[in-house]
C-alpha positions as CSV (number, residue, x, y, z in Angstrom):
1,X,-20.7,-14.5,-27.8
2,X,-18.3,-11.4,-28.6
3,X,-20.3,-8.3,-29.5
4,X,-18.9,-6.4,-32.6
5,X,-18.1,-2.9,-32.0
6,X,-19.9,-0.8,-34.5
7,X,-17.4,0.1,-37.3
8,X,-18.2,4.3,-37.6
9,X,-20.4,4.7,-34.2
10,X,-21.6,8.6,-34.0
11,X,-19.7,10.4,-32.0
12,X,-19.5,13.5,-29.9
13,X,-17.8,16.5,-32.7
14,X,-16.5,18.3,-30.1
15,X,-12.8,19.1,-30.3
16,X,-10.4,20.6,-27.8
17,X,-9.3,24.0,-29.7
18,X,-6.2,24.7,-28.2
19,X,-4.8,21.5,-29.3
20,X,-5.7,22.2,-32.9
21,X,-4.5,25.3,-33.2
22,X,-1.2,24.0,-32.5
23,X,1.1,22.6,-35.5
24,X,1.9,18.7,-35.3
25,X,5.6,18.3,-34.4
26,X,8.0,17.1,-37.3
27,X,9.1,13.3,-35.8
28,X,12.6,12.8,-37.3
29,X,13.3,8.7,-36.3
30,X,16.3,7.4,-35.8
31,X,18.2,4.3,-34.6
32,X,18.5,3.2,-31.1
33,X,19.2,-0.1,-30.9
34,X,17.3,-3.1,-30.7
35,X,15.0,-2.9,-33.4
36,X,13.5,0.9,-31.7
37,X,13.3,3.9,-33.3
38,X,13.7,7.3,-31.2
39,X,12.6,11.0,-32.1
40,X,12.0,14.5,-30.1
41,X,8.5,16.1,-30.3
42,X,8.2,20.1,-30.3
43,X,5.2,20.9,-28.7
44,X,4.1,23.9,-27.1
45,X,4.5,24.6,-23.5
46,X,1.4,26.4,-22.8
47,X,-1.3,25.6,-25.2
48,X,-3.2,29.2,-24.8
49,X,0.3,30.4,-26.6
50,X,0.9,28.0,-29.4
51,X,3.6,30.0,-31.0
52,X,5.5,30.7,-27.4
53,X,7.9,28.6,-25.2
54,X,8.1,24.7,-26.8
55,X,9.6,22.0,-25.1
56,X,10.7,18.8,-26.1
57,X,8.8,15.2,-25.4
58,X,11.0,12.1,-26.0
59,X,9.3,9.7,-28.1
60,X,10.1,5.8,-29.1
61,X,8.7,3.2,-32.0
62,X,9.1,-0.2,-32.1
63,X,7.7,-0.6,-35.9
64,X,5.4,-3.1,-36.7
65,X,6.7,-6.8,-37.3
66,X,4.5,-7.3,-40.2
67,X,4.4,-4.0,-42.6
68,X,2.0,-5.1,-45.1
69,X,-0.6,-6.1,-42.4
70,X,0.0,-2.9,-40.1
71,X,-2.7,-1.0,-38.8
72,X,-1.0,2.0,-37.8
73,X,0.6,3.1,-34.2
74,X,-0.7,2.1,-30.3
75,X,0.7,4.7,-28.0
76,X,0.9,3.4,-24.8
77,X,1.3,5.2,-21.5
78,X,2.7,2.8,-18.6
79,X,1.3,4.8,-15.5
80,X,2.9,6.7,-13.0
81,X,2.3,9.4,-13.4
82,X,6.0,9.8,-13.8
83,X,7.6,7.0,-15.2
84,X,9.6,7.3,-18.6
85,X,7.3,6.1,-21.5
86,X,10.5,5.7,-23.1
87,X,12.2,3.4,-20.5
88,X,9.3,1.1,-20.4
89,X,8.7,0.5,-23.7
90,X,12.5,-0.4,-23.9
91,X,11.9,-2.8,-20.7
92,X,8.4,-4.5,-21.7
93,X,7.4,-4.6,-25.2
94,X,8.5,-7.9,-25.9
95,X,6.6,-8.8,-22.3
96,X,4.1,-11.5,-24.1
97,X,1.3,-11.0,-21.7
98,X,1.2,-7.6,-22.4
99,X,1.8,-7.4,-25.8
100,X,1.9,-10.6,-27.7
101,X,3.5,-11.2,-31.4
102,X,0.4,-10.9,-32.9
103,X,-0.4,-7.6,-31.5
104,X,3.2,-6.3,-32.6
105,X,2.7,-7.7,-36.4
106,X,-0.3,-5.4,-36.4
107,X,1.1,-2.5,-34.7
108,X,3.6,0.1,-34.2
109,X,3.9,0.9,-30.6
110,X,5.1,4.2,-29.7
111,X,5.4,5.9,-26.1
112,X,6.9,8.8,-24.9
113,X,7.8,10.5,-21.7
114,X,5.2,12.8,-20.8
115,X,5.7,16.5,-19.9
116,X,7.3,16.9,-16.8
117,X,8.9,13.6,-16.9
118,X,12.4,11.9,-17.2
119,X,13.6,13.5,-21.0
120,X,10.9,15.5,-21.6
121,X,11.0,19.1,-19.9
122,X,11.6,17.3,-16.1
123,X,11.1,18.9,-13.0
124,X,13.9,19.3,-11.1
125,X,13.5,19.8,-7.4
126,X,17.1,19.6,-6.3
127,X,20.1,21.0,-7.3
128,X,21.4,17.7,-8.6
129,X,21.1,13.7,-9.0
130,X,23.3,13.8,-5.2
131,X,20.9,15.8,-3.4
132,X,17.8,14.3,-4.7
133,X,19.3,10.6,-3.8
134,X,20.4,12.2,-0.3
135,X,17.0,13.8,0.9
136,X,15.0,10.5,-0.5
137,X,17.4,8.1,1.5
138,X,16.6,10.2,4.7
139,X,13.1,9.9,3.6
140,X,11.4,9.6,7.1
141,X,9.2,6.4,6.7
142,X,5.4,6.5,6.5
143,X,4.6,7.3,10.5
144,X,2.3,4.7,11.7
145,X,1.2,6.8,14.9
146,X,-0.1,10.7,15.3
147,X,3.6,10.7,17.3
148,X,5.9,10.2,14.6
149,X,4.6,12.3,12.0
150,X,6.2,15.7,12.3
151,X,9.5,14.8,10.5
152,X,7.6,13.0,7.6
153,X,5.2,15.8,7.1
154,X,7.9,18.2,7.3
155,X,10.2,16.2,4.7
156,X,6.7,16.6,2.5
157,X,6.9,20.4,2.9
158,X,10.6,20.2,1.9
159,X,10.0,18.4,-0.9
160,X,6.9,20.8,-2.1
161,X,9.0,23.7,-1.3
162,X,11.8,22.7,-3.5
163,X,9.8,22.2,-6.5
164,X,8.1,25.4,-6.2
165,X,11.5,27.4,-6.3
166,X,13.1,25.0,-8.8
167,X,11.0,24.2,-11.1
168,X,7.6,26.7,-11.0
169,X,7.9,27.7,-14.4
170,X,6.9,24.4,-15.3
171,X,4.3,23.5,-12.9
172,X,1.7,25.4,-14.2
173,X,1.2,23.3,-17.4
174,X,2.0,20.1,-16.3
175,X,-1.7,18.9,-16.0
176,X,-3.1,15.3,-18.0
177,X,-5.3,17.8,-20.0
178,X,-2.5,19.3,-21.6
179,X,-0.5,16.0,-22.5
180,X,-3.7,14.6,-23.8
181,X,-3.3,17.9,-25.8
182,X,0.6,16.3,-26.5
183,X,-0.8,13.1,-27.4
184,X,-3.5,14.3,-30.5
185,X,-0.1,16.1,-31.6
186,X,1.3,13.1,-31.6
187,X,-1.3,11.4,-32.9
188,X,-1.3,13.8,-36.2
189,X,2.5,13.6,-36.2
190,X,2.5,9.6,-36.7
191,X,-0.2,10.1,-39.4
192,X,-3.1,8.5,-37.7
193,X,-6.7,9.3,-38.5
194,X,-8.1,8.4,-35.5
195,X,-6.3,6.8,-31.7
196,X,-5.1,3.5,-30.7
197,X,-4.6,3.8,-27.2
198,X,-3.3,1.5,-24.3
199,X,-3.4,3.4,-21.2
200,X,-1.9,1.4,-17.9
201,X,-3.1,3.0,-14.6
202,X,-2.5,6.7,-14.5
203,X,-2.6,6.2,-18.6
204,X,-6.3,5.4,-17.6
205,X,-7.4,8.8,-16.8
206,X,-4.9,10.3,-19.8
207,X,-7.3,8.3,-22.4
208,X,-10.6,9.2,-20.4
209,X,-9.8,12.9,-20.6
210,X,-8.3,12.5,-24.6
211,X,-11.7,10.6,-25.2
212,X,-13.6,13.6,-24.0
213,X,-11.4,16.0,-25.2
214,X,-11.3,14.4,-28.9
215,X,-14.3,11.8,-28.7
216,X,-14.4,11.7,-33.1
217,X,-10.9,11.1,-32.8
218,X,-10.8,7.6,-31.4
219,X,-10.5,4.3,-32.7
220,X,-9.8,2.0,-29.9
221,X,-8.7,2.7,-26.2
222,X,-7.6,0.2,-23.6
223,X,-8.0,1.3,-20.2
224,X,-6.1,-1.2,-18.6
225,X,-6.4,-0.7,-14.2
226,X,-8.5,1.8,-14.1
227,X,-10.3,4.4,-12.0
228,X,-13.2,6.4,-11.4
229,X,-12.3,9.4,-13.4
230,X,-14.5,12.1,-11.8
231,X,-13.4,10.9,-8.2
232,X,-9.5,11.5,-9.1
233,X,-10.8,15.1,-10.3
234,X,-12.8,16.3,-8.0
235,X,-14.1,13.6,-5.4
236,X,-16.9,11.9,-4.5
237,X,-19.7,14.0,-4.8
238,X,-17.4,17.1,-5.6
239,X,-15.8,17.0,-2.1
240,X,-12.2,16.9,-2.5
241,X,-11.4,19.2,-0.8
242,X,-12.1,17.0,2.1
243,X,-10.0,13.6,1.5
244,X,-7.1,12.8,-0.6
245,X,-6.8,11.5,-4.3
246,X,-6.1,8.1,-3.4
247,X,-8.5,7.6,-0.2
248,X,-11.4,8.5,-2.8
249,X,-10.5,6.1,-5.2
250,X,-10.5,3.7,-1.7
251,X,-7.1,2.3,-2.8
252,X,-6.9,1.3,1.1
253,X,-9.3,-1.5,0.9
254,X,-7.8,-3.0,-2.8
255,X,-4.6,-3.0,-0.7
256,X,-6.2,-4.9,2.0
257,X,-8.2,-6.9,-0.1
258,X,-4.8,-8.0,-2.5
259,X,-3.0,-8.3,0.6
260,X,-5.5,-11.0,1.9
261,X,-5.5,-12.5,-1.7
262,X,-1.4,-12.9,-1.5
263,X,-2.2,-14.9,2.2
264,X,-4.6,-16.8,0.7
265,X,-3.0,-18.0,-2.5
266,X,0.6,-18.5,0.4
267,X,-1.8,-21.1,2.0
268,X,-2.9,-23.0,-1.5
269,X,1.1,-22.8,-2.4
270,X,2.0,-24.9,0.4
271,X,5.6,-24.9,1.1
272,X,6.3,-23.1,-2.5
273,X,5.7,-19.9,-0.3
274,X,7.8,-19.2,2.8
275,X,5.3,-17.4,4.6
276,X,2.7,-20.7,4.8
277,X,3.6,-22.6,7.4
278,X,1.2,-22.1,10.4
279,X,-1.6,-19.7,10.5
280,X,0.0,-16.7,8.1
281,X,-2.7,-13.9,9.8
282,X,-1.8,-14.6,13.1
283,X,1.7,-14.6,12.1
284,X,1.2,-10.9,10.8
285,X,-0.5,-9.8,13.7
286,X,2.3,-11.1,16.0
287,X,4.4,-9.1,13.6
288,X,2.1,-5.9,13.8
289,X,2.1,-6.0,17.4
290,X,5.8,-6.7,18.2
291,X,6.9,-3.8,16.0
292,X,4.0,-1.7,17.2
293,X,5.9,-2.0,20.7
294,X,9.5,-1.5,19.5
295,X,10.8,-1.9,15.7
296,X,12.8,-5.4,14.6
297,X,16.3,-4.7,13.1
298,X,18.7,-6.7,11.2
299,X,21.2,-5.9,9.3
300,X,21.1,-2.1,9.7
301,X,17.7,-1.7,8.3
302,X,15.3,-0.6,11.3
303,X,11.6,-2.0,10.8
304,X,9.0,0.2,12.6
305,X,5.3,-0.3,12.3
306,X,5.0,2.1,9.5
307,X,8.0,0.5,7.1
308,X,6.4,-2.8,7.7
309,X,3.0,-1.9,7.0
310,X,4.1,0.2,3.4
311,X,6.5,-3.0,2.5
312,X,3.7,-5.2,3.0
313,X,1.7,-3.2,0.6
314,X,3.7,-3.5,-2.3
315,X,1.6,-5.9,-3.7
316,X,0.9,-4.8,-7.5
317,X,3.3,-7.4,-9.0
318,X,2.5,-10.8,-8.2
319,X,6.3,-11.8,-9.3
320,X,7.3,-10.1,-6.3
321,X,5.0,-12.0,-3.6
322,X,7.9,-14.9,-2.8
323,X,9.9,-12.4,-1.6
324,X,7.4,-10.3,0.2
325,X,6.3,-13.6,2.0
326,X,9.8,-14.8,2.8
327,X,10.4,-11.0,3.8
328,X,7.6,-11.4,6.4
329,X,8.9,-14.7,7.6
330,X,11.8,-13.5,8.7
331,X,10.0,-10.8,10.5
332,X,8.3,-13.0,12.5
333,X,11.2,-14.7,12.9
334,X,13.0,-11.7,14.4
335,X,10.0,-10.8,16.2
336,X,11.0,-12.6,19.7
337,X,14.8,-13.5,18.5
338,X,17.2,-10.4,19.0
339,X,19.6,-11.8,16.7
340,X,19.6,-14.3,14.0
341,X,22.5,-16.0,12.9
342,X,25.0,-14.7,10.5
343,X,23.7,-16.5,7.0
344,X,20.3,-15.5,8.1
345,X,20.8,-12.3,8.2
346,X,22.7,-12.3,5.3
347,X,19.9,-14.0,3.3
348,X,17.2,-11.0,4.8
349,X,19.6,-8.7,3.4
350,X,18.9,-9.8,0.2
351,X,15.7,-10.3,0.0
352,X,14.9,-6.4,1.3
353,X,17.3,-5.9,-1.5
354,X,15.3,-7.7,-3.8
355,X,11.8,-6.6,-2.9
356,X,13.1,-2.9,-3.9
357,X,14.1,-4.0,-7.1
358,X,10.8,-6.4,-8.2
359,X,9.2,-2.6,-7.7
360,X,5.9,-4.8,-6.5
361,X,4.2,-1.6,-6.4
362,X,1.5,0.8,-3.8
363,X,2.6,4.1,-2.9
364,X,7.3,2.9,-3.9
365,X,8.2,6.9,-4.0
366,X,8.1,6.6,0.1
367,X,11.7,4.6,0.1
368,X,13.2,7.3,-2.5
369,X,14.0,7.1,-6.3
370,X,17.2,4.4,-6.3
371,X,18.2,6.3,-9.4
372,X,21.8,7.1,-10.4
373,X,21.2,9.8,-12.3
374,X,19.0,12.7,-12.2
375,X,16.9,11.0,-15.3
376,X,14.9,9.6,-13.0
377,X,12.5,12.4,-11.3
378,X,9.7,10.3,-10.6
379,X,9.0,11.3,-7.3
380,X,9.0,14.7,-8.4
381,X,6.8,14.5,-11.6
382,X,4.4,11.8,-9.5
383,X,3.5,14.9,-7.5
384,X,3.7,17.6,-10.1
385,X,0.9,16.0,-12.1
386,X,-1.7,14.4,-9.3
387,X,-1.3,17.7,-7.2
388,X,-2.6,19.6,-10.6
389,X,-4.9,17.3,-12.0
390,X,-6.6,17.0,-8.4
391,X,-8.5,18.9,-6.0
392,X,-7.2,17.7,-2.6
393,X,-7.4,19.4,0.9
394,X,-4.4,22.0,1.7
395,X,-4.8,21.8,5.7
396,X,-2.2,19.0,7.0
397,X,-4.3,18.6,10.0
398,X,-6.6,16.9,7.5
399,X,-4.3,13.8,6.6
400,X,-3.2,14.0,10.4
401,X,-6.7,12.8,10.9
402,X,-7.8,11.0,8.3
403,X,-4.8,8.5,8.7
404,X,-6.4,7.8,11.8
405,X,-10.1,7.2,10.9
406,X,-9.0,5.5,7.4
407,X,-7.1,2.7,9.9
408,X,-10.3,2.3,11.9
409,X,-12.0,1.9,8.4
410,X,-9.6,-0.1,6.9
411,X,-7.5,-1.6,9.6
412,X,-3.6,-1.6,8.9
413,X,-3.9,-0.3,5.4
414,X,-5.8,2.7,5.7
415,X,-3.4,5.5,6.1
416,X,-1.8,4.2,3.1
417,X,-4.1,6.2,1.0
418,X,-4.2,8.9,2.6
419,X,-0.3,9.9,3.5
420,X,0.9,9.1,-0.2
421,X,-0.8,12.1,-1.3
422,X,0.8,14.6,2.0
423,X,2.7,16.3,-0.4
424,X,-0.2,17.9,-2.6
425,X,-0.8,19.9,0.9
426,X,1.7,21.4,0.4
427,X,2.1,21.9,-3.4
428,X,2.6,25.6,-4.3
429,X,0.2,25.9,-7.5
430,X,-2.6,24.2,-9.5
431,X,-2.8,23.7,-12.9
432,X,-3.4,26.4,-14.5
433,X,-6.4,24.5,-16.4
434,X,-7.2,21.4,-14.8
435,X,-9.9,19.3,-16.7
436,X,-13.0,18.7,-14.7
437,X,-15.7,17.3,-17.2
438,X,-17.4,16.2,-18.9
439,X,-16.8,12.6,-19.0
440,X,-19.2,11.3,-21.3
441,X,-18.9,13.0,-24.6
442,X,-19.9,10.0,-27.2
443,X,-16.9,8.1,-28.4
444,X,-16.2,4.9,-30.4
445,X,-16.5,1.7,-27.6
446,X,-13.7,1.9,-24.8
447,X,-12.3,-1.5,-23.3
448,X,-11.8,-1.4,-19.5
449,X,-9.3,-4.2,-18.0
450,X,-9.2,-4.8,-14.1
451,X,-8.0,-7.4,-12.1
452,X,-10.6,-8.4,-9.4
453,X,-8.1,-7.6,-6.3
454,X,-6.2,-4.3,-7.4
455,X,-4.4,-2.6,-4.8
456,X,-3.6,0.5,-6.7
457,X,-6.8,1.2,-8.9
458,X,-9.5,-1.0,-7.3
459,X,-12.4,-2.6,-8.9
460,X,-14.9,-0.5,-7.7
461,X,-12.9,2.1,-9.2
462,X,-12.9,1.1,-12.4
463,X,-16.4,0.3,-12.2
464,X,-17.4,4.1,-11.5
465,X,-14.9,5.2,-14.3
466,X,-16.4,2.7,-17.0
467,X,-19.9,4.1,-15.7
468,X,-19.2,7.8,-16.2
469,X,-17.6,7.2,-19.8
470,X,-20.1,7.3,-22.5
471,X,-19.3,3.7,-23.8
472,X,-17.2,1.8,-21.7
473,X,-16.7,-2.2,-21.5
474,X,-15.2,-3.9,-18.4
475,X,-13.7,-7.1,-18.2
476,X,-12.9,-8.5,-14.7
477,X,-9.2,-10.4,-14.5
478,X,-9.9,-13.1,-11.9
479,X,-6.8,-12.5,-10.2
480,X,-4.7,-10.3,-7.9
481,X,-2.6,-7.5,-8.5
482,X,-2.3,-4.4,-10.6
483,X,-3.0,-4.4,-14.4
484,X,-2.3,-6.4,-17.1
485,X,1.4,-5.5,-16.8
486,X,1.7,-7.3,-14.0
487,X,-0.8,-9.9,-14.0
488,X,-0.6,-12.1,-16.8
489,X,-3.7,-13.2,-18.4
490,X,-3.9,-14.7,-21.9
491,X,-7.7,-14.2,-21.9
492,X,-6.8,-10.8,-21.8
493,X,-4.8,-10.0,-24.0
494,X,-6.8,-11.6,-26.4
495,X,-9.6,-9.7,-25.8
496,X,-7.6,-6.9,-25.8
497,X,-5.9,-7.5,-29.0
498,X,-9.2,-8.8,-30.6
499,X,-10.5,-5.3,-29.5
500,X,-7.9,-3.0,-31.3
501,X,-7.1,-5.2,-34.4
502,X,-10.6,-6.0,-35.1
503,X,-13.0,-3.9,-33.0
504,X,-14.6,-7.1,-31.4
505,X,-15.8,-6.4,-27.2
506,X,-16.2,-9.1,-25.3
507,X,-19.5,-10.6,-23.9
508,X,-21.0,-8.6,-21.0
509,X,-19.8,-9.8,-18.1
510,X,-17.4,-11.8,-19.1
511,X,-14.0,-12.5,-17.1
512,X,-11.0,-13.8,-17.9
513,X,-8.6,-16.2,-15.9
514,X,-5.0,-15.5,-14.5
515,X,-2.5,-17.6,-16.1
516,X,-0.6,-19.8,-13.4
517,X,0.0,-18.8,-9.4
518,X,2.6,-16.0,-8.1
519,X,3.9,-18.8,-5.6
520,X,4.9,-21.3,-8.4
């Protein structure tokens, strides 16, 4: 049976001062089209100087479909970090799996682009949008051998070298624990009392640090594919200095262990997935090993070990598995046939074309932005905020080395975690306040979501994160892939709507099933 959330739980007083002492922003809404509602935020740049350099957050409403019924605002923070809060609500808050009518009548959602990000005070690394698309399409691809790393280290250094002389003004301030400062602002701007939160991902950590940062202040967060909050901070056991964010979290083996999930659901779907016929894990490892001895190239595109092994861990959006298994298809096609014929080729064309645009997920800022405009600075904010919020080790040697014991670990996959993060080597400052603990000021219940194969915030993960909260409830997806954004689940979002409308937890230990299978 559900277990009622108690209605006024005691909580921790403790309150971040530097927040408070700063004025709530003056939201002006207007129009902008399709039902939304956009506004600017004032908020201060560095919160030790609240009357100092502002800058501006970009912030969006969809209002509530039912007014007399409404419960007040659910900010929502997609992940990243780095991707426009504005963009996404645009793109997915009429996604049903995510947020069903019933949720909407209830609630006004709001999101925003955090500091740092796409409208809201971005970093620039680059003179312009030309330059940025430029360096990212001569991206070296992630090196799968201690030989061709040098240029993709070096394009790392670039990269880190560029923000520090563009943009180091801003860098300083851009840590989680200052836009969970933006978002109690924001919270008192709307009018709330008290938080509604849904936190995707990186959003995760955001609402563990607000809910330690302001624990009376919330009402009802979602962590919805989540982490373990200390690890991201400082490591296992404090040691960060000694492994990268993402090879602490272990996101290798939730790669792995999605990746074997995709095979094994390719096999259930029969000929519904192109990549079934056969024996689809000896056809990968004929595909490792002929591109291990020379890359497979078709149609200009030039397939080494390391581009096949960081396509075939985008693997966070189930929606994009079809193409990913046709994509490896033709790679084992290719793998013995120097030359397919000309519709063939065609038809691969596509389909690489189309597994960059499904944006399946894993470590996408490798392949470049694919932006038009300079709007997009994800790459560049990904980095500015998990090289501040994180200890990580400064000495490339390091990653050199831990790309090769992480593959013995975790075969294939391993390096994954590890080279993603090569830019923090690199990265010219920290935060100047990065938020370390506590993590377990007492706060009102928290609802964790996780999928049970999660190749970007893996289950053990989440486990450790919902352990180190004060009062944390996880709820296992029984599916593949990353968050509820991606895998749909009615059970879900049910739980999670019965949550925030009604403060209702479900059972311990309960699950909740996936709603159909990626292959149709």
């Amino acid at each position: 049976m559900p277990v009622p959330a108690s209605a006024e739980p005691a909580t921790d007083p403790y309150v971040d001062a530097l927040a408070d002492a700063a004025p709530a922003p003056a939201l002006q809404w207007s129009d902008c089209d399709s039902g939304f509602s956009c506004a600017t935020a004032r908020v201060p740049l560095d919160y030790t100087q609240p009357a100092g350099r502002a800058i501006e957050l970009s912030v969006i409403k969809l209002p509530a479909t039912d007014p007399a019924h409404r419960i007040g605002t659910l900010f929502v923070n997609f992940g990243g970090p780095g991707r426009s809060g504005v963009a996404r609500l645009r793109e997915r808050a009429h996604w049903p799996w995510l947020f069903s009518d019933a949720l909407r009548a209830r609630f006004d959602l709001v999101s925003w682009d955090t500091r740092g990000v796409a409208n809201s005070a971005p970093v620039h690394c680059f003179p312009d949008a030309t330059a940025q698309q430029l360096f990212f399409a001569a991206y070296p691809p992630m090196p799968g051998t201690p030989a061709a790393e040098a240029p993709f280290f070096a394009a790392a250094k670039t990269l880190a070298d560029g923000c520090a002389q563009r943009a180091g003004d801003l860098l300083p301030h851009l840590s989680t624990e200052n836009t969970a400062r933006d978002l109690d602002l924001l919270r008192r701007a709307v009018g709330d009392d008290k938080l509604s939160f849904h936190g995707i991902s990186y959003g995760t950590y955001l609402g563990a640090l607000y809910a330690n940062m302001f624990p009376g202040r919330v009402r009802g967060l979602v962590l919805d594919g989540s982490m373990d909050f200390r690890g991201n901070a400082l490591g296992v056991d404090d040691a960060a200095a000694d492994r990268p964010i993402d090879t602490r979290q272990d996101v290798a083996t939730g790669i792995a262990g999605t990746f074997d999930a995709m095979l094994d659901a390719c096999v259930a779907a029969g000929p519904e997935c192109a990549f079934s016929e056969g024996d689809p894990r000896a056809k990968w490892q004929l595909v490792l090993e002929r591109v291990q001895r020379e890359p497979i190239s078709w149609d200009g595109q030039r397939y080494d070990y390391g581009t096949v092994v960081a396509a075939a861990g985008q693997l966070s959006n189930p929606s994009g598995w079809p193409i990913l298994a046709a994509t490896l298809q033709h790679l084992y096609d290719l793998r013995e046939t120097p030359y397919l014929p000309t519709d063939a080729l065609a038809e691969s064309a596509v389909l690489v074309r189309e597994l960059a645009d499904v944006g399946t997920g894993g470590p996408e800022w490798l392949g470049g932005t694919g932006a038009n405009t300079y709007d997009d600075n994800y790459t560049e904010a990904f980095h500015a905020v998990q090289c501040a919020d994180s200890r990580v080790p400064r000495d490339e040697r390091r990653y050199s080395a831990l790309a090769l014991t992480e593959d013995q670990r975790v075969p294939v996959f391993g390096r994954l975690g590890v080279l993603d993060a090569l830019t923090c080597a690199y990265w010219p400052q920290a935060a100047v306040r990065p938020y370390t603990g506590p993590w377990n000021r007492k706060t009102a219940p928290i609802l964790i979501i996780n999928s049970r194969n999660d190749p970007a915030t893996p289950l053990a993960g989440a486990a450790a994160g919902a352990a180190e909260l004060a009062d944390a409830h996880l709820l296992v997806v029984e599916g593949a892939g990353h968050s509820s954004m991606y895998v749909h689940s009615t059970c879900s979002e049910a739980a999670k709507r019965e949550f925030l409308t009604a403060g209702t937890l479900p059972a311990v230990g309960a699950t909740c099933p996936i709603d159909g299978n990626p292959f149709g």
